[in-house]
C-alpha positions in Angstrom: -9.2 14.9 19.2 -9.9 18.6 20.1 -6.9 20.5 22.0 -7.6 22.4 24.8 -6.5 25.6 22.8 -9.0 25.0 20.0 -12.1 24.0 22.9 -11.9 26.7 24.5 -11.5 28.8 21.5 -15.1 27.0 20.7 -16.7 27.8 23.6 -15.2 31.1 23.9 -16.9 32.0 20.0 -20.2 30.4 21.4 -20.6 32.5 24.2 -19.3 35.8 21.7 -21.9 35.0 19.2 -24.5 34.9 22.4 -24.1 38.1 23.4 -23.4 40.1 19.8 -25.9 42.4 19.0 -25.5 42.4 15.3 -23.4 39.7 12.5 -20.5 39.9 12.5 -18.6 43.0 11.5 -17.9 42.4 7.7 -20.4 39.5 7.5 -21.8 39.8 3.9 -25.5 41.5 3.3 -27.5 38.0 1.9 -28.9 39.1 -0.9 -32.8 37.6 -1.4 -32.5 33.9 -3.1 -34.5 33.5 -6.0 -38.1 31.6 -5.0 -37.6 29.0 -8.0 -34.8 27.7 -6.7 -37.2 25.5 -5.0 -40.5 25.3 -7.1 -38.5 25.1 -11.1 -38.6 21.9 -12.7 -35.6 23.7 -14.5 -33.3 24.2 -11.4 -34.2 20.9 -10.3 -33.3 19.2 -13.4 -29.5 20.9 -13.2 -29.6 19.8 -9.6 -29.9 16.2 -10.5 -27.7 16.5 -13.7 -24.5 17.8 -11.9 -25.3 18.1 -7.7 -26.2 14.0 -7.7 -23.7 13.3 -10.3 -20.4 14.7 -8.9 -20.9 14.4 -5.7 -19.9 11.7 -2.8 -23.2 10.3 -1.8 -23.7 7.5 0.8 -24.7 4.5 0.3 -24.4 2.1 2.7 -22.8 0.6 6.3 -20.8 -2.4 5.8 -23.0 -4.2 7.8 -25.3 -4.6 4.8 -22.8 -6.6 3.0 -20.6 -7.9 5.6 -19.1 -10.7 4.0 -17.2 -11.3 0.3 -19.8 -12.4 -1.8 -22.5 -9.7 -0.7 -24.0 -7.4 -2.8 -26.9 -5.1 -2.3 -29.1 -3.0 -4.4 -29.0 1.3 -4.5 -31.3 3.3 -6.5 -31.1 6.6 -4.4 -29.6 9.0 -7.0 -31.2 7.3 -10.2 -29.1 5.1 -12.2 -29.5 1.7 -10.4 -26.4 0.4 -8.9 -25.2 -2.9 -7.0 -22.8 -2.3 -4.3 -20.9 -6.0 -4.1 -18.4 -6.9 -1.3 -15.7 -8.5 -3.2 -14.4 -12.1 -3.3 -11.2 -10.4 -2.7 -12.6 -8.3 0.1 -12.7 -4.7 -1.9 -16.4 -3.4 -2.1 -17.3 -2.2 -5.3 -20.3 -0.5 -7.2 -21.4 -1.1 -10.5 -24.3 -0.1 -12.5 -26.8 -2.5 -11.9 -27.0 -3.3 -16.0 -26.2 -6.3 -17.7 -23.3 -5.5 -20.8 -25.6 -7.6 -22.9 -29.6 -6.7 -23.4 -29.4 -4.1 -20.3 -31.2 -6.3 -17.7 -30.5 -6.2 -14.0 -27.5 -8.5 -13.0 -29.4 -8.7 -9.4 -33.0 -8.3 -8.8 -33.1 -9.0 -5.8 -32.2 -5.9 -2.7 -29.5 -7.9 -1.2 -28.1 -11.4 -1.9 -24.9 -13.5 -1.5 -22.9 -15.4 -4.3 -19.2 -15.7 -5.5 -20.6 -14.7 -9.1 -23.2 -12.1 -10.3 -25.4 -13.5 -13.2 -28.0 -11.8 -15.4 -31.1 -13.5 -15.1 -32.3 -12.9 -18.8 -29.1 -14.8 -20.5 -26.9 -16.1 -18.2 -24.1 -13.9 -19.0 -21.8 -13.9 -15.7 -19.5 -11.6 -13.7 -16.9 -12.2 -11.4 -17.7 -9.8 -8.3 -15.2 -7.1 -9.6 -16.8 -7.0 -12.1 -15.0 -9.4 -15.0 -16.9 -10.8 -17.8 -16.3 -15.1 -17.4 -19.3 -16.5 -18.8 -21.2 -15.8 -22.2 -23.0 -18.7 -22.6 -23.4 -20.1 -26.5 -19.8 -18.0 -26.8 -19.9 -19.6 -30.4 -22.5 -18.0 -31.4 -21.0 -14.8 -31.8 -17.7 -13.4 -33.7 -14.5 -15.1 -33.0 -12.9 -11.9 -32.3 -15.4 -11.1 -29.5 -13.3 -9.7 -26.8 -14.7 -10.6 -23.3 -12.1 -8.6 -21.2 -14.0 -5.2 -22.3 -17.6 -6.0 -21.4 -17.3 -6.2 -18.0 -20.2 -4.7 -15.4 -19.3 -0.9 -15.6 -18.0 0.7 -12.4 -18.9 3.5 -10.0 -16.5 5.6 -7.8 -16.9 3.7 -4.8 -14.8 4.1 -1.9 -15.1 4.1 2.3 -14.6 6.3 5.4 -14.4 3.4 7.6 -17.6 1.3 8.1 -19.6 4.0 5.7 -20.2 3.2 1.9 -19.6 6.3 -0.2 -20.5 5.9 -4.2 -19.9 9.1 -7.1 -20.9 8.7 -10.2 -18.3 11.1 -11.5 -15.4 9.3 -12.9 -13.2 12.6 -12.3 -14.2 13.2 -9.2 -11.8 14.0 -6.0 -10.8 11.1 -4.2 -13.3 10.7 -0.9 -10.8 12.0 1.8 -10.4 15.5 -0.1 -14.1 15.7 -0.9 -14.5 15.9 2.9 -11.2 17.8 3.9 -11.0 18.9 7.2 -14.2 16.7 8.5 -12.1 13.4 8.0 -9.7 14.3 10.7 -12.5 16.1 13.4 -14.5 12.8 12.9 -11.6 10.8 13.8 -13.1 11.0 17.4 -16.7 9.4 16.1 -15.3 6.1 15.5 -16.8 5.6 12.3 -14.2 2.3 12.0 -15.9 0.7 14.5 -19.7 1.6 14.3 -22.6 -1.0 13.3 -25.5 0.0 11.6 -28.3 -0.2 14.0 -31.2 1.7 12.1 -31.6 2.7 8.5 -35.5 3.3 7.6 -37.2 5.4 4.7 -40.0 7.9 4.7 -41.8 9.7 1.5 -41.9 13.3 2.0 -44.4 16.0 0.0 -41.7 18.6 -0.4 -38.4 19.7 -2.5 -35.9 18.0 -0.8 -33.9 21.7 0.1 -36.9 22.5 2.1 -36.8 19.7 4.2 -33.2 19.6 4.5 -32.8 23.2 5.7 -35.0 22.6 8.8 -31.9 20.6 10.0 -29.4 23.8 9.0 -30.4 26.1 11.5 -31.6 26.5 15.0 -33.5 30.1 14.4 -36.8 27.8 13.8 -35.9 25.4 17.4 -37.8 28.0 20.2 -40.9 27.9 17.5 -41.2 24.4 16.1 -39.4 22.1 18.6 -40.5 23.9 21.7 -40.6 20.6 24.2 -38.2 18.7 21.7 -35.1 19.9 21.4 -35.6 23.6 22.4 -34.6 22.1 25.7 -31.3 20.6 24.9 -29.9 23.6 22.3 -29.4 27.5 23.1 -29.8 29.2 19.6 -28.5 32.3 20.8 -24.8 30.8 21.2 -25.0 28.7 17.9 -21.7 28.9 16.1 -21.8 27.9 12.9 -18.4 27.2 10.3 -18.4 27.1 6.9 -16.1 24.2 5.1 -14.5 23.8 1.8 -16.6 21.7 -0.9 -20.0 23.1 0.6 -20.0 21.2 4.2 -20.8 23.0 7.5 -20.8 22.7 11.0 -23.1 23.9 13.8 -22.0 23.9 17.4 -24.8 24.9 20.3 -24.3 24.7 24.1 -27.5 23.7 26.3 -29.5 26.8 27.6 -27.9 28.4 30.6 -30.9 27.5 32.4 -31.4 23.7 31.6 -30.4 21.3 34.2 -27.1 19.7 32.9 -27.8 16.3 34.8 -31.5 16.2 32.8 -30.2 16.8 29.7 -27.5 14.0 30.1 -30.8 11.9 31.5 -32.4 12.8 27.7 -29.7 11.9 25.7 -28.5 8.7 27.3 -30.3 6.0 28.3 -28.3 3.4 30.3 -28.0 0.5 27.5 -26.5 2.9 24.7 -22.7 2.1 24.6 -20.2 5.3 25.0 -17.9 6.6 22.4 -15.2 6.7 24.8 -13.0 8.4 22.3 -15.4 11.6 21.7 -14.1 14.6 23.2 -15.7 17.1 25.4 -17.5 19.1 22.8 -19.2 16.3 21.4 -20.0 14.9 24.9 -21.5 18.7 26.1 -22.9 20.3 23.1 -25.5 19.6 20.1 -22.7 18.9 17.0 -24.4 18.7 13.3 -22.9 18.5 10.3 -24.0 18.9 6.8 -22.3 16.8 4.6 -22.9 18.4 0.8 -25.0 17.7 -1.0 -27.9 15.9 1.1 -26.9 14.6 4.7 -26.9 16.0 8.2 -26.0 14.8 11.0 -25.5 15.7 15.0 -22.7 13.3 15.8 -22.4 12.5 19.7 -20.5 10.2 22.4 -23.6 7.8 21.4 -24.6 8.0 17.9 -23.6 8.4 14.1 -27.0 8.9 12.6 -27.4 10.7 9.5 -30.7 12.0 8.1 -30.1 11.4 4.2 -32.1 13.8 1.8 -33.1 12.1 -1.4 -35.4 14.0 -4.4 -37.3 11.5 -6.1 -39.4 14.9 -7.6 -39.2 18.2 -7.5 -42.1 18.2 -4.7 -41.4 14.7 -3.0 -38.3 13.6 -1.0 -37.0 10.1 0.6 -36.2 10.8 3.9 -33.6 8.4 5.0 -33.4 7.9 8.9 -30.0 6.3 10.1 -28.6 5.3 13.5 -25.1 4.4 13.4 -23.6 2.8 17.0 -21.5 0.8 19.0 -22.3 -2.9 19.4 -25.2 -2.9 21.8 -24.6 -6.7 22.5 -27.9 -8.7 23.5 -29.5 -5.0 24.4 -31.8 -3.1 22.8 -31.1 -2.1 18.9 -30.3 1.4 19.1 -32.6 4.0 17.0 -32.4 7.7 17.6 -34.6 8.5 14.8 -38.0 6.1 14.7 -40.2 4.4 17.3 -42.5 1.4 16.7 -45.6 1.9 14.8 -47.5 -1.4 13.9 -49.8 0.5 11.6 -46.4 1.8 10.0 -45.5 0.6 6.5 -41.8 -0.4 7.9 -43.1 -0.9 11.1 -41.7 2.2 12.6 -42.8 5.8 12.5 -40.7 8.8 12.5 -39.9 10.3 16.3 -41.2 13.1 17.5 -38.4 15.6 16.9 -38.3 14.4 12.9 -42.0 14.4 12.7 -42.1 18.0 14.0 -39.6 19.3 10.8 -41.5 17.1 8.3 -45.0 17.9 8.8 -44.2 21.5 8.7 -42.2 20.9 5.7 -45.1 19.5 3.6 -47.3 22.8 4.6 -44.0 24.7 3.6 -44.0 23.2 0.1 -47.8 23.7 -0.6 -47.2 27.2 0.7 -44.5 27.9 -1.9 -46.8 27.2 -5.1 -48.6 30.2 -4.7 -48.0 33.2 -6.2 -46.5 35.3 -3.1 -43.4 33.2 -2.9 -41.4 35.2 -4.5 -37.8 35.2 -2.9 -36.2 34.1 0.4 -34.3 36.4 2.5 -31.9 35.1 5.2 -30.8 35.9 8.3 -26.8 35.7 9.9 -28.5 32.3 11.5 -29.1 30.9 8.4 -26.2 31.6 6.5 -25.4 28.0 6.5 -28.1 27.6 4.4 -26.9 30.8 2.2 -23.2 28.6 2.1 -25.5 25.5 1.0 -26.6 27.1 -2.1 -23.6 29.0 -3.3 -21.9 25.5 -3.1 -25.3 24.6 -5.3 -24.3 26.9 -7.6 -21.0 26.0 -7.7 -21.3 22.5 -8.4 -23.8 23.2 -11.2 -21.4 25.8 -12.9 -22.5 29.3 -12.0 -22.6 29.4 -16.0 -24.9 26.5 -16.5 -27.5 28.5 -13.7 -29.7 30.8 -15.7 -29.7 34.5 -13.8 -32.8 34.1 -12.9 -32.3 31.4 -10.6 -28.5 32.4 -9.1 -27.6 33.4 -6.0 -25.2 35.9 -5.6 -21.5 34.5 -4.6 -21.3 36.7 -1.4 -19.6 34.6 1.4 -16.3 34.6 0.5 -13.3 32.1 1.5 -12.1 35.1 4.0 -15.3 32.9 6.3 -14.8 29.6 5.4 -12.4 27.2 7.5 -9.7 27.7 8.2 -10.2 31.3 8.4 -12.7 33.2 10.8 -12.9 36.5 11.4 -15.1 36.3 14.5 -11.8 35.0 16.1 -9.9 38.6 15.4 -13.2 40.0 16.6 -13.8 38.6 19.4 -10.1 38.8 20.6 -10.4 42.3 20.5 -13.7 42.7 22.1 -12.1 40.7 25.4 -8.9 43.4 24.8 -11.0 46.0 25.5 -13.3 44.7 27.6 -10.0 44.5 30.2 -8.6 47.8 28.8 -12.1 49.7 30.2 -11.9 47.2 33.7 -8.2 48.5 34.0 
């Protein structure tokens, strides 16, 4: 939980960066970023190669294999995996490929049993993984050692009721991937949060471009104008930067907006409070990105992460996910989709999602043509800017070719725990009572 010191610090930075009339003093010049980064099959393919492969992606809610036995199927980052809730109670992930012929050990998306057995042979696993059962065993040689064929493992590991999977042996554990997030989502109760929602849609764009209409609020007075342009004051958006690519944006409600409607918006009498959320996440618009590929606004109501998945360079899965407390015999809870009988899923995307989306497939058409050539940004965006460095960075700025780089401008001096706009804007109040004295 927030301490007063460090709210009112918050709101003191929102209301700075409302009234400033340029960045920040010392705020790096963003250099252009190169237009390929989002139309090169190159760029994509080094994406893929080291962004998806070192990196802690979710997976899952608990709720999808809530009891030992359970085991569901996860193709989002390309290897197939099975996620298994063991016999012992520890959830795992393994690829999804027999040690035998390479068949699937599970076909089907989610099933229950004490053992996991390939389909084509036979040949059987223990749910952590252990090679037990090779049927016609003396059939081959006697020295045939069992113990070091068993189902190959991925990093798996959880931050409470979430599923996170990497499919880098060496990665960092899960808690210093995330850093200082694990401790300011303490309040969110991800422990105790059931998986309400979780529904997929096919998008016709890279999956950066459809990402980065959730990184900024510069695009909110022009896109989301009876959406969320009510709810969120761009002018007073403060946004942090955190270690291992991650980023925070914090906006107040418009000065103007009634405070009682917008609590009307946001809460409809059968969602169940967060009682432990503090008073930032109960008064202001909260999102998070997550590197590489989720965002989320996290309230007094909801966890619900919008996932980013490439499945091309041009298309995107668009995971929609509402994360809540128990809602008893009401209503399931589902910030993100609304019924749609016509609806592959049955649901269709809400307004506000639909809004980013659509725009996002013009976007992507737009960028083929020959006058995309680079993308500058503004001080609004910079979380975007951050995004790609850390891009960069995960990649190998070596492994990049020039062409495709962005320059490493934002330096640590602006990423958490230091801020400059806090030395700033301490001495702007200074004089500001120096010149009423």
């Amino acid at each position: 939980m927030m301490t007063e010191e460090e709210i009112a610090r918050l709101r003191a930075l929102m209301e700075w960066e409302g009234e400033r009339s340029a960045p920040p003093e010392g705020f790096p010049r963003l250099p252009d970023m190169p237009a390929a980064r989002y139309t090169s099959p190159e760029y994509f393919a080094l994406e893929q190669e080291h962004i998806f492969r070192k990196s802690w992606l979710f997976a899952g809610h608990i709720d999808e294999i809530p009891e030992r036995g359970c085991y569901m199927r996860w193709n989002n980052a390309g290897d197939p995996i099975v996620i298994v809730h063991g016999m012992d109670g520890e959830v795992r992930a393994f690829y999804n490929t027999c040690r035998h012929r390479g068949a699937p050990v599970v076909t089907e998306d989610r099933g229950k049993s004490a053992r996991l057995m390939c389909g084509y042979h036979n040949w059987t696993y223990k749910t952590d993984g252990t090679l037990v059962g090779v049927p016609e065993r003396q059939d081959f040689p006697p020295d045939f050692d069992m113990s070091c064929r068993g189902l190959i493992p991925v990093r798996c590991e959880m931050l409470g009721n979430v599923i996170f999977v990497n499919f880098d042996d060496g990665a960092m554990p899960l808690t210093d991937w995330l850093g200082p997030l694990v401790e300011e989502w303490e309040e969110f109760a991800f422990d105790k949060v059931r998986l309400a929602a979780r529904y997929s849609f096919d998008l016709n764009c890279n999956w950066k471009v459809a990402m980065e209409a959730n990184m900024e609020v510069y695009h909110v007075p022009f896109i989301h104008p009876e959406t969320v342009a009510p709810l969120v004051d761009p002018k007073r958006n403060l946004n942090t930067m955190y270690p291992n690519g991650h980023a925070r944006m914090l906006a107040p409600p418009p000065r103007t907006t009634d405070r009682e409607h917008v609590r009307a918006v946001d809460s409809p009498p059968e969602w169940q409070p967060i009682e432990s959320v503090g008073e930032i996440g109960r008064t202001c618009t909260q999102s998070y990105t997550l590197f590489p590929n989720w965002v989320s606004p996290l309230s007094n109501y909801f966890v619900p992460p919008l996932v980013f998945w490439p499945t091309s360079l041009t298309t995107t899965r668009l995971e929609l996910v509402t994360m809540a407390l128990d809602w008893g015999d009401g209503p399931t809870p589902d910030l993100w989709t609304v019924p749609d009988e016509n609806a592959p899923n049955g649901r269709q995307m809400s307004p506000i999602i639909l809004e980013d989306t659509q725009f996002g497939e013009a976007i992507q058409q737009s960028m083929q043509s020959a006058a995309f050539r680079s993308v500058p940004l503004s001080y609004q965006e910079a979380r975007i800017y951050s995004f790609h460095q850390s891009c960069d960075r995960m990649i190998g700025i070596e492994n990049v070719p020039e062409q495709f780089r962005v320059a490493q401008v934002i330096g640590d001096e602006w990423v958490w725990p230091h801020d400059p706009r806090v030395r700033q804007m301490e001495a702007a109040a200074q004089q500001g009572r120096e010149a009423a004295e």
